[in-house]
N, C-alpha and C positions, 0 to 999 in steps of 0.2 A: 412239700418243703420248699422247693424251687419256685413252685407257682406265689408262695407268699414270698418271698423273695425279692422276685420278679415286681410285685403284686407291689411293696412298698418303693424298690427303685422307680417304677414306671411315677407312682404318686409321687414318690420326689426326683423327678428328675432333672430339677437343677443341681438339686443339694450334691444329687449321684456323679453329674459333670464336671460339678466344682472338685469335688475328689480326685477322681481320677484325672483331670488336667494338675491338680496339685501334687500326687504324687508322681507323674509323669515327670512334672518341672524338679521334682528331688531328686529322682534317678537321673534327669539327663547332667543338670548341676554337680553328681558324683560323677558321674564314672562315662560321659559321651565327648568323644576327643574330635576334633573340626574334622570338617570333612569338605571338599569342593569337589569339580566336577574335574575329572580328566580333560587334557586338553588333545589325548591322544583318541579315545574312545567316547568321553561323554562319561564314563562308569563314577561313581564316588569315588576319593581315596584321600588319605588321608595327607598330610605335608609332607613326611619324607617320601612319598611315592607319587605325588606330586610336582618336587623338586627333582628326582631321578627321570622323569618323562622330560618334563622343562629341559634339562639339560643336556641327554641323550636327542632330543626332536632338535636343541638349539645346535649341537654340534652336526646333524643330515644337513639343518636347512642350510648353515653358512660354506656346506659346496659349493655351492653355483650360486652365489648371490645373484647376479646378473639376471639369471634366469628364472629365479622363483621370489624376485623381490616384495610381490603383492601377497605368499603366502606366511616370508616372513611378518610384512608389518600388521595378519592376524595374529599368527603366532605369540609376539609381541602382547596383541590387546587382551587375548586369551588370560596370559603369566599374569601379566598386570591386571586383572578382572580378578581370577583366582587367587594372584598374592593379597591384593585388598580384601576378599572375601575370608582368605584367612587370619589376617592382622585383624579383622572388623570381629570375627567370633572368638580371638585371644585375646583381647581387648575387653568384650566383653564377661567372657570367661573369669580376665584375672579379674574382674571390679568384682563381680559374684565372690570369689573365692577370699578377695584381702578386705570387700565388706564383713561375709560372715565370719574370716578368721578375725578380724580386727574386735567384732564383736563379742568371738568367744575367748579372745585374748582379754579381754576388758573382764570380760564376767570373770576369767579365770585369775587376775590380778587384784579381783577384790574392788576394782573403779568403776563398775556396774551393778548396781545392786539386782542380784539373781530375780529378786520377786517381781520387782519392776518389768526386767526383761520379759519374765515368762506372764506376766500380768498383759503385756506389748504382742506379746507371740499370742495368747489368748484371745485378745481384743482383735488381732491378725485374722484370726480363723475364724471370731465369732462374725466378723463384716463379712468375709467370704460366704460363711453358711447362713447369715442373715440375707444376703442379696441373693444368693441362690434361692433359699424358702420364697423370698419376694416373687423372683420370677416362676417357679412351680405354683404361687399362688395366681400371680396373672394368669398362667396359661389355664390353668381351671377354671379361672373366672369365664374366660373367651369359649374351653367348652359347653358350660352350662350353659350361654347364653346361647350359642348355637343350639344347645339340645332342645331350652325354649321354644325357639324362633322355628325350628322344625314339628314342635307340638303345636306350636301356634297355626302352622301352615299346614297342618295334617288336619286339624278340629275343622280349618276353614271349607 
């Protein structure tokens, strides 16, 4: 059972990547909240534990200004690297979120006509799995040719 399986992902394995990076992009689109790099340890974490390092590390450094002034002004590029990185993926986030909401507000106000949309969402998915078949068919093309080119240089 596995083995056919196995046996028609492997034959289509663009159609199989496009899937799975498609429904990847659904899940992270619900429910994956920004995340950047600590500027204390390097770890992930998310804004407000982000903000609590930022401010806890800003309140050490500004002891001794005098004498640790080069590791405030990384400090500094760190917050500012990380605050950008997280306005840059909430930015992105809300466009994702007040496109599709704007979308499904429309369909749900009657100013979209349903069949179009899902005609749109259809035509969506049929290029994605049309350009994945494309490239599942190139790569077989390339192996038979190799398999050829290998009976060819065997017979010789």
């Amino acid at each position: 059972m596995f083995k056919r399986i196995w046996k028609a992902i492997e034959h289509n394995r663009y159609v199989a990547m496009f899937a799975v990076v498609y429904l990847a992009l659904l899940v992270w689109v619900v429910g994956c909240s920004p995340h950047t790099r600590s500027i204390v340890d390097g770890r992930a974490v998310d804004a407000v534990t982000f903000e609590q390092e930022a401010s806890e590390l800003g309140s050490t450094l500004q002891a001794d200004v005098a004498a640790i002034n080069a590791e405030i002004e990384s400090y500094t590029a760190k917050v500012e690297i990380g605050r950008d990185d997280l306005q840059q993926q909430a930015e992105r986030r809300k466009l994702i979120v007040e496109t599709l909401g704007a979308a499904i507000r429309d369909v749900a106000s009657g100013s979209v006509d349903p069949l179009n949309a899902t005609l749109s969402l259809l035509m969506l998915g049929g290029a994605g799995l049309g350009l994945s078949a494309a490239g599942d068919n190139r790569r077989k093309d390339k192996r038979i040719e190799t398999l050829k080119t290998e009976k060819t240089e065997a017979d010789s």
